[in-house]
KEKE-3310 file (N, C-alpha, C; in steps of 0.2 Angstrom, whole numbers, plus 5000, padded with zeros to 4 digits):
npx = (5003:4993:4986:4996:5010:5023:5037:5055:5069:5084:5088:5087:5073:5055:5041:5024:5009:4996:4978:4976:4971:4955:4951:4939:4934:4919:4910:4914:4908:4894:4889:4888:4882:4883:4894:4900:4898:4907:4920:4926:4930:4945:4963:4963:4970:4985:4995:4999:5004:5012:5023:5037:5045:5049:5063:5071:5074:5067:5059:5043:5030:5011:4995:4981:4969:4953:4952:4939:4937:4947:4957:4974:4980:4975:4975:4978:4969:4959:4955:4954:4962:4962:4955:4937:4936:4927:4931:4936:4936:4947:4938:4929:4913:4906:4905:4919:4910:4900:4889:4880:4889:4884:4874:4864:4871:4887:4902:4904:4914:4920:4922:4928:4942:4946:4950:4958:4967:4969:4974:4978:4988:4998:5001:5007:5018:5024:5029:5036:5048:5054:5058:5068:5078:5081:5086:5097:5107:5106:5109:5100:5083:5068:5053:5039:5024:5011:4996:4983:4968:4949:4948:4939:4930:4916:4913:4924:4935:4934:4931:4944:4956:4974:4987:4997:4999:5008:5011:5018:5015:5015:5030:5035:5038:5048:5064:5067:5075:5071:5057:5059:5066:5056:5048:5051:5054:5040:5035:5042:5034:5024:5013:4999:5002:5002:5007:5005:4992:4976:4976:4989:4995:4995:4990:5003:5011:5013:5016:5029:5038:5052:5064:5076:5079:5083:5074:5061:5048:5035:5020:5013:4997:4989:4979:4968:4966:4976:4980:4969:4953:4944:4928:4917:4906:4894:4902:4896:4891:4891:4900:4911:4924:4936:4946:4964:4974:4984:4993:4990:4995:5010:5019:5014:5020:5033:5036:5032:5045:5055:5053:5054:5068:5070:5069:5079:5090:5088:5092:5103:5112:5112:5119:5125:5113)
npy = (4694:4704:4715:4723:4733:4735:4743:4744:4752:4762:4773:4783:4785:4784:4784:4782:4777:4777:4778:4776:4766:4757:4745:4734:4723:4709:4704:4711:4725:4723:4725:4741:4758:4760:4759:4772:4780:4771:4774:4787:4795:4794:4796:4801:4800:4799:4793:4792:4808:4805:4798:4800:4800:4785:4786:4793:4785:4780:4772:4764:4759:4755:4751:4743:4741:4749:4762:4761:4749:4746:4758:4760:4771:4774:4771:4756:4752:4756:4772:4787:4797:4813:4817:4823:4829:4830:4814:4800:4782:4766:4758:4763:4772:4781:4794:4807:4816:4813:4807:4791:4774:4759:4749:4740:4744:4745:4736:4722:4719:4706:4707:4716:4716:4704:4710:4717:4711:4704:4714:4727:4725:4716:4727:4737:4727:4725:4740:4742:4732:4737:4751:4743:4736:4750:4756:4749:4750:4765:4778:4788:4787:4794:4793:4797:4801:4800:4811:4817:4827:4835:4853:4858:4854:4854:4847:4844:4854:4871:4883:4882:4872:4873:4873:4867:4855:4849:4839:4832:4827:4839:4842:4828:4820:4821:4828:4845:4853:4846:4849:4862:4861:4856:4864:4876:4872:4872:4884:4890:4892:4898:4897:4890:4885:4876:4872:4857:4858:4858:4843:4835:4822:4806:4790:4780:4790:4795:4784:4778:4790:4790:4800:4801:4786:4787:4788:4798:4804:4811:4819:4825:4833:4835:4849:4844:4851:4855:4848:4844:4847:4853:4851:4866:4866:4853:4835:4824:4811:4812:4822:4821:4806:4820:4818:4817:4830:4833:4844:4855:4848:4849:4860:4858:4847:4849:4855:4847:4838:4845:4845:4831:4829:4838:4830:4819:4825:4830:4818:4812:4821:4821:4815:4801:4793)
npz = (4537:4529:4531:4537:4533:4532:4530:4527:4534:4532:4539:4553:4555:4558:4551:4553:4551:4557:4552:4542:4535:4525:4525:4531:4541:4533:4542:4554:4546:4543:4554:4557:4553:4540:4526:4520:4533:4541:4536:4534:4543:4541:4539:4524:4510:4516:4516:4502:4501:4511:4500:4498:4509:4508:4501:4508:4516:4526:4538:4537:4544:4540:4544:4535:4540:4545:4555:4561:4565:4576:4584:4581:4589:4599:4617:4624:4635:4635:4642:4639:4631:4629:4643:4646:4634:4617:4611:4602:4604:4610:4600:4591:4592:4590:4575:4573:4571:4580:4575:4578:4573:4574:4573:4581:4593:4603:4599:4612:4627:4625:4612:4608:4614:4607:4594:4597:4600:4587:4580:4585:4594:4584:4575:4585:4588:4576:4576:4588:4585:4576:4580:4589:4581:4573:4583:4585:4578:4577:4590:4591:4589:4578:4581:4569:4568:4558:4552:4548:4543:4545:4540:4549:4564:4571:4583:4590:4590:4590:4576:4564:4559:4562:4548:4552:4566:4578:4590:4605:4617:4626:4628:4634:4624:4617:4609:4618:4607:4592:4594:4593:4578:4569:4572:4566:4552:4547:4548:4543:4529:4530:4532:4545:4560:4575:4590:4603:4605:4601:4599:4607:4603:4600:4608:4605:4600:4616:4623:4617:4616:4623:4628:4635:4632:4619:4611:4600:4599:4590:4585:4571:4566:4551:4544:4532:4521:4513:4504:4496:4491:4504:4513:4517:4524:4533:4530:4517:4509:4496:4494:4502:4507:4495:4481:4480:4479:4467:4461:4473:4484:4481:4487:4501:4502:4501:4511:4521:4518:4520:4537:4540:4534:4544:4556:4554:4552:4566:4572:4566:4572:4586:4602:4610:4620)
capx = (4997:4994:4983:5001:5013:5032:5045:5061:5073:5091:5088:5086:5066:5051:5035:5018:5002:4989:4974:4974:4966:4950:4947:4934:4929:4915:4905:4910:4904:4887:4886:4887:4875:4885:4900:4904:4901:4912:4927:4922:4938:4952:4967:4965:4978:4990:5000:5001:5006:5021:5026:5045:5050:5055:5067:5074:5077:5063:5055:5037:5024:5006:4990:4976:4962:4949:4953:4932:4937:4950:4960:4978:4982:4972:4975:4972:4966:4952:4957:4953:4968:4958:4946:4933:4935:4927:4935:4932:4937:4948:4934:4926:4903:4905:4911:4919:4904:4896:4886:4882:4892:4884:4864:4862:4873:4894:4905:4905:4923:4925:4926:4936:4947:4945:4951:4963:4974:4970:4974:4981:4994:5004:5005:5013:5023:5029:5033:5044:5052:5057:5062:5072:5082:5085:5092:5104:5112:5109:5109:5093:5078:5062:5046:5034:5015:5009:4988:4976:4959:4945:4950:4934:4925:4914:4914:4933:4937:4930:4936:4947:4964:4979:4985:5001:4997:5011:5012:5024:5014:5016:5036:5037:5038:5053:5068:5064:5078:5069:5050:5061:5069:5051:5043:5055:5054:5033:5036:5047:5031:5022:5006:4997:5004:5003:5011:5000:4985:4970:4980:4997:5000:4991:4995:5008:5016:5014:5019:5034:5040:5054:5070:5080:5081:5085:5069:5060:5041:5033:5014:5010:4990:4988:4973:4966:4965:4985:4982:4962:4946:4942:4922:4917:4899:4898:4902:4889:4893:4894:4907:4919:4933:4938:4951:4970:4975:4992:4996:4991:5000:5017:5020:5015:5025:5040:5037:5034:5051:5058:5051:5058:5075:5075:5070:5085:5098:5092:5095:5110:5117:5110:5124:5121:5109)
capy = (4698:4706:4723:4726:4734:4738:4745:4744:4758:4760:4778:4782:4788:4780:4786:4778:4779:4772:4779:4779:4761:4759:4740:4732:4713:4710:4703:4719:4731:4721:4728:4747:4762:4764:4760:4777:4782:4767:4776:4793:4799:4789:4800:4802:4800:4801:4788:4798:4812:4805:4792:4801:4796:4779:4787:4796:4781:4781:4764:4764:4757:4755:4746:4744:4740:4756:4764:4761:4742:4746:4762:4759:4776:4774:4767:4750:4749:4761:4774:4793:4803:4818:4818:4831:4832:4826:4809:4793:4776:4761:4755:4770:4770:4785:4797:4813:4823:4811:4799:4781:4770:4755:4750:4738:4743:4745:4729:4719:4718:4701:4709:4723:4711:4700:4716:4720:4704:4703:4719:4730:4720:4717:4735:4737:4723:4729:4746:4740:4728:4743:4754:4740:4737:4754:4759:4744:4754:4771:4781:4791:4787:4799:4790:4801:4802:4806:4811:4821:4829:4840:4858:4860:4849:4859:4843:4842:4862:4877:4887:4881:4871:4877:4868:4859:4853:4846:4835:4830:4825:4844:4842:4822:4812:4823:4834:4854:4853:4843:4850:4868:4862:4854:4870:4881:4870:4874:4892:4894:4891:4904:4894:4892:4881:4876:4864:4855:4864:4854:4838:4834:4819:4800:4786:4779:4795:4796:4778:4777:4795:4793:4802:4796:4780:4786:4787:4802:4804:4818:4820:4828:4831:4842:4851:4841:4858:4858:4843:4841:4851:4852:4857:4869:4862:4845:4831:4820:4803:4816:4829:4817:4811:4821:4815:4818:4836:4834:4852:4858:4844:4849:4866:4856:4839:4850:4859:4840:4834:4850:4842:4825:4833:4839:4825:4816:4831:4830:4811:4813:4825:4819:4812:4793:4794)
capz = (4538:4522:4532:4541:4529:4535:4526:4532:4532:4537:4542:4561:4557:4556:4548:4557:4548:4559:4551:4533:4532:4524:4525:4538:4539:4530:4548:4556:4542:4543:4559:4555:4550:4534:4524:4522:4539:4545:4532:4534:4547:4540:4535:4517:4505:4520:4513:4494:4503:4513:4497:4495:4513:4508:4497:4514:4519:4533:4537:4534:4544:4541:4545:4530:4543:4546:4563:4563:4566:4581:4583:4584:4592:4608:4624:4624:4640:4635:4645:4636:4630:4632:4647:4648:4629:4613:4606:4600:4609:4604:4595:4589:4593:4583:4570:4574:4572:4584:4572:4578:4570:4573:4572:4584:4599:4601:4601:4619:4630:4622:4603:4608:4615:4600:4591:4600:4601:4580:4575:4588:4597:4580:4575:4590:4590:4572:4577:4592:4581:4571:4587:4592:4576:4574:4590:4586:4577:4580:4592:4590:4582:4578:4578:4568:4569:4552:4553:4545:4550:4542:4543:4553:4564:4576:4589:4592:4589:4586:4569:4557:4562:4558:4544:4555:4573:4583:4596:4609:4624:4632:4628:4635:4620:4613:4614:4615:4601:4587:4592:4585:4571:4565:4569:4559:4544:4546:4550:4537:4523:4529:4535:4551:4564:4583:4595:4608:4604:4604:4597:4610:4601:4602:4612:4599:4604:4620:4624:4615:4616:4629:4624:4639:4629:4613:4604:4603:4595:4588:4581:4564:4562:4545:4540:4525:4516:4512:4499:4496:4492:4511:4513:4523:4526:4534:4524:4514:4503:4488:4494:4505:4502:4488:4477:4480:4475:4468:4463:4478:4489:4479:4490:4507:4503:4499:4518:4524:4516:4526:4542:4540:4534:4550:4559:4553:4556:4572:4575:4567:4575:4594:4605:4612:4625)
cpx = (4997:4992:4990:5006:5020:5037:5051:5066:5078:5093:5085:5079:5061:5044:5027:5012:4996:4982:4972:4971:4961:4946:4945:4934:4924:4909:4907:4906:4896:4884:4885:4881:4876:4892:4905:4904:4905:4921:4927:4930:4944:4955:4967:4970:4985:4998:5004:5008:5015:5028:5033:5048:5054:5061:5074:5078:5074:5058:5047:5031:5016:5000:4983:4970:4959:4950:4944:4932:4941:4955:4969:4983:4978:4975:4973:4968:4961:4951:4957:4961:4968:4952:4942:4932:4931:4933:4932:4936:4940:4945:4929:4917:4903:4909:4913:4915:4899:4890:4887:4883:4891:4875:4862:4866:4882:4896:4905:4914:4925:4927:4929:4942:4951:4952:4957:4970:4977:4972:4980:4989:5001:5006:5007:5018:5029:5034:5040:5048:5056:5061:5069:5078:5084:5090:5095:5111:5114:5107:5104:5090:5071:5056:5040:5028:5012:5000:4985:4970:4957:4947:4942:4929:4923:4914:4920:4934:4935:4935:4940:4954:4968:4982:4991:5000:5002:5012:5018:5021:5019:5025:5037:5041:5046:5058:5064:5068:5076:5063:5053:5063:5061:5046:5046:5055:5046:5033:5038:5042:5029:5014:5005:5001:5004:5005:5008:4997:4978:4972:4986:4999:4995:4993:5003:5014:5019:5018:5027:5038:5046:5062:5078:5086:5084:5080:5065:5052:5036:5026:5015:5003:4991:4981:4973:4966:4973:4985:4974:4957:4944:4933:4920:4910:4903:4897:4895:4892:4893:4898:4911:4921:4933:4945:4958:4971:4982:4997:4995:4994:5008:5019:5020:5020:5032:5040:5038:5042:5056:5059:5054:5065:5076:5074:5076:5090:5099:5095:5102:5114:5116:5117:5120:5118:5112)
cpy = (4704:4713:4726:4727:4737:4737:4746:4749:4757:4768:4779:4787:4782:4783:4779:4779:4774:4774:4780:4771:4762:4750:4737:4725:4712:4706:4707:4726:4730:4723:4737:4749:4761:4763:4766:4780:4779:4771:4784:4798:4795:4796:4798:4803:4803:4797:4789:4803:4811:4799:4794:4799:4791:4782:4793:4792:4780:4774:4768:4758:4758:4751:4747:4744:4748:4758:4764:4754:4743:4752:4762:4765:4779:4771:4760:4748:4752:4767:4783:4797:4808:4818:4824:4830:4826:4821:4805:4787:4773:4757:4760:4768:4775:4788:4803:4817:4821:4806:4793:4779:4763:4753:4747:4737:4741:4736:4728:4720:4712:4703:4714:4720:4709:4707:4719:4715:4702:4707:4726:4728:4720:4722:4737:4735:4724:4736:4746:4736:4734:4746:4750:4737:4743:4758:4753:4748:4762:4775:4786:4791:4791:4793:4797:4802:4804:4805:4816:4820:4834:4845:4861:4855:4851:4853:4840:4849:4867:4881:4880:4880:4872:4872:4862:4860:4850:4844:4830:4829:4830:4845:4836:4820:4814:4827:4841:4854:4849:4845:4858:4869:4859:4861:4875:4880:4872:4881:4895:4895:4897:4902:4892:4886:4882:4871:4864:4859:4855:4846:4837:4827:4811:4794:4783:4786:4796:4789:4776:4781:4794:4795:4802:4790:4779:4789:4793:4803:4809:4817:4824:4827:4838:4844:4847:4846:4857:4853:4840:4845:4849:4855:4859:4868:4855:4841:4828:4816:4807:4822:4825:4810:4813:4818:4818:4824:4837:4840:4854:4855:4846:4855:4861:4849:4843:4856:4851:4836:4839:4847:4837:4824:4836:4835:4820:4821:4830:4823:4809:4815:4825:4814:4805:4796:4791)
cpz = (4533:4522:4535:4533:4534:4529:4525:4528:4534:4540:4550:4560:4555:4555:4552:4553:4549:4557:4545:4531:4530:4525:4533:4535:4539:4537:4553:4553:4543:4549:4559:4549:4542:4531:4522:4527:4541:4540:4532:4538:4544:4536:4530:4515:4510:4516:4506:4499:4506:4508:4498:4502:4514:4505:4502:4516:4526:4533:4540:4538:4546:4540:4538:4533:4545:4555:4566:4568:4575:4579:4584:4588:4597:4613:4624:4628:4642:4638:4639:4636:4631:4638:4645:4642:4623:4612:4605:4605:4603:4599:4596:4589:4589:4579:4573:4578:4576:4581:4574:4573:4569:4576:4579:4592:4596:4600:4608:4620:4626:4616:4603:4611:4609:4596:4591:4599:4589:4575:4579:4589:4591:4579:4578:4592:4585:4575:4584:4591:4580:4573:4585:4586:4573:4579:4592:4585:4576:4586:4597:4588:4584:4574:4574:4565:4563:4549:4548:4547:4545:4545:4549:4557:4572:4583:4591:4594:4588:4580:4567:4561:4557:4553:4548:4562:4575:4589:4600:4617:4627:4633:4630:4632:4615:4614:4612:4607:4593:4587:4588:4578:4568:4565:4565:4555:4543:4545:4543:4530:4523:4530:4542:4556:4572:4585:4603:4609:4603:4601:4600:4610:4604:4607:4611:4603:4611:4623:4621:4615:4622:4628:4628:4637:4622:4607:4606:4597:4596:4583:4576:4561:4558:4544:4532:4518:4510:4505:4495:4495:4501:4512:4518:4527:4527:4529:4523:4511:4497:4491:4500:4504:4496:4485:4480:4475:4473:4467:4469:4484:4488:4483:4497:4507:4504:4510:4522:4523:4521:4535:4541:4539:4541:4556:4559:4556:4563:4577:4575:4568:4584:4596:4607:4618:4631)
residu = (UNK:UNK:UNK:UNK:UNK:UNK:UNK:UNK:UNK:UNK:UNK:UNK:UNK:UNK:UNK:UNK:UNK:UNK:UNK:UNK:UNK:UNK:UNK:UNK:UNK:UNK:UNK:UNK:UNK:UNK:UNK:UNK:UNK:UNK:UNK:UNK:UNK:UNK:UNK:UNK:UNK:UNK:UNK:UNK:UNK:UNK:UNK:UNK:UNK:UNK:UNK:UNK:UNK:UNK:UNK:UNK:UNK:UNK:UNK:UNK:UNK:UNK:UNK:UNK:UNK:UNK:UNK:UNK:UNK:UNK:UNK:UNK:UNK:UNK:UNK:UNK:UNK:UNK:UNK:UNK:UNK:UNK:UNK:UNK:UNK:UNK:UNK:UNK:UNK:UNK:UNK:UNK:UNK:UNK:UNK:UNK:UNK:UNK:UNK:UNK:UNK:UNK:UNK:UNK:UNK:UNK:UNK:UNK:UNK:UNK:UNK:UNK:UNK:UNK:UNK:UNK:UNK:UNK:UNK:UNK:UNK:UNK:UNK:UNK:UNK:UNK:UNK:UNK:UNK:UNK:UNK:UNK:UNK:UNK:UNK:UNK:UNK:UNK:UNK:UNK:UNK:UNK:UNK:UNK:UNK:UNK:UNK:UNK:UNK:UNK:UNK:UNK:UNK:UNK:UNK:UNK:UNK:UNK:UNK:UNK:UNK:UNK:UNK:UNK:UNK:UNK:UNK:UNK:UNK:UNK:UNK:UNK:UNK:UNK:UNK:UNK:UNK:UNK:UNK:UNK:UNK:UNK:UNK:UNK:UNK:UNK:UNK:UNK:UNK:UNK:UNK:UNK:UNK:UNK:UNK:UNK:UNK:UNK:UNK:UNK:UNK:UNK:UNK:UNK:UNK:UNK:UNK:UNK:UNK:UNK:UNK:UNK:UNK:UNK:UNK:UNK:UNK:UNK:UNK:UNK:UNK:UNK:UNK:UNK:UNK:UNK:UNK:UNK:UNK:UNK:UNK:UNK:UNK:UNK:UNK:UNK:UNK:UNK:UNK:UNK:UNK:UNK:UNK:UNK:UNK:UNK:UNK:UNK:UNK:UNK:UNK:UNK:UNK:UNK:UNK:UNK:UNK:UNK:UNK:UNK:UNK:UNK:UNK:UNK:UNK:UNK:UNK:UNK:UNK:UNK:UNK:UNK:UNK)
# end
């Protein structure tokens, strides 16, 4: 499966990047408004940003398909993560900002099925692969969430998010002890941060989050700002995505290798479960 990419580590983390796809099949794209609305939320250069984790020794997986096609950090059983609130569905009708996504009507139950079994299902089945070979042999493993999102997007938030958002499903998905050591490594930059603020973390998180059993998973949504012209007007096909900012990523990657340094200390310094 050529859209699944896995990286294999022998460190007890595992880095998740279900939203930096860009690629669709060419008979569902025929179905939407717009090639750049159908790509228009994908974490950008998320995958740049976290390149140095292999070298952590942190396995690595992520899907190349567009989270427009099938989301792999929803609920598969269609079920809102947020009630009450803005979101988008396993198979997103629109963008963020509420843009239909597709001209002539959503996909039907049978092709979010379809979708589900050709796309989701594996990504899942990877990632518990991964689990399950690392708490072979260790002890503790930290699944970790890694997203991005427009500093501003009036139909999710009001104002400007902070640039780091952590999520732990309300304390669930992880110990107290590893959501402090990741907000002190944030804290310590001297940039904005909250934990379970309008973001506590995606299914992925929540689902696999159970620290009983060893494994313990933690959201990371960044403001796009920290590594990207972010603009403060809504976007258009000529001002989004901007390009990868790499001076101005070398300040946040060196806060994000902090973070993941303390996700390790804390695995490996966790008793067996």
């Amino acid at each position: 499966m050529s859209w699944l990419q896995v990286t294999q580590g022998q460190a007890p983390l595992i880095i998740s990047l279900p939203h930096t796809g860009t690629d669709i099949p060419a008979d569902i794209e025929a179905q939407l408004v717009s090639p750049w609305l159908a790509r228009k939320d994908a974490d950008w250069w998320v995958e740049r940003l976290y390149a140095f984790a292999e070298n952590l020794g942190a396995t690595i997986v992520r899907t190349a398909i567009s989270r427009t096609v099938i989301d792999v950090n929803r609920d598969p059983s269609g079920a809102s993560l947020y009630p009450g609130q803005a979101t988008t569905e396993l198979c997103p009708t629109t963008t963020f900002d509420g843009e239909p996504l597709y001209r002539d009507g959503p996909p039907d139950a049978a092709e979010i099925d379809h979708r589900r079994t050709t796309w989701f299902e594996p990504y899942h089945a990877a990632l518990r692969a991964e689990i399950e070979r690392l708490r072979a042999v260790h002890p503790t493993v930290v699944l970790y969430e890694a997203h991005s999102i427009r500093s501003r997007v009036p139909r999710l938030f009001e104002g400007e998010l902070p640039q780091f958002n952590l999520g732990t499903n309300s304390g669930q998905s992880c110990a107290d002890a590893l959501t402090a050591a990741v907000e002190a490594a944030c804290d310590a930059s001297g940039l904005s941060r909250v934990t379970n603020g309008r973001f506590k973390g995606g299914w992925t998180t929540r689902h696999y989050g159970r620290p009983v059993t060893g494994v313990h998973a933690i959201q990371m949504e960044l403001a796009c700002r920290g590594y990207m012209d972010d603009p403060a007007e809504p976007p258009t096909p000529d001002t989004w995505p901007t390009p990868f900012h790499a001076a101005r990523a070398e300040p946040l990657r060196a806060v994000l290798e902090a973070v993941l340094g303390a996700c390790l200390d804390f695995a490996s310094s966790s008793p067996p479960s």
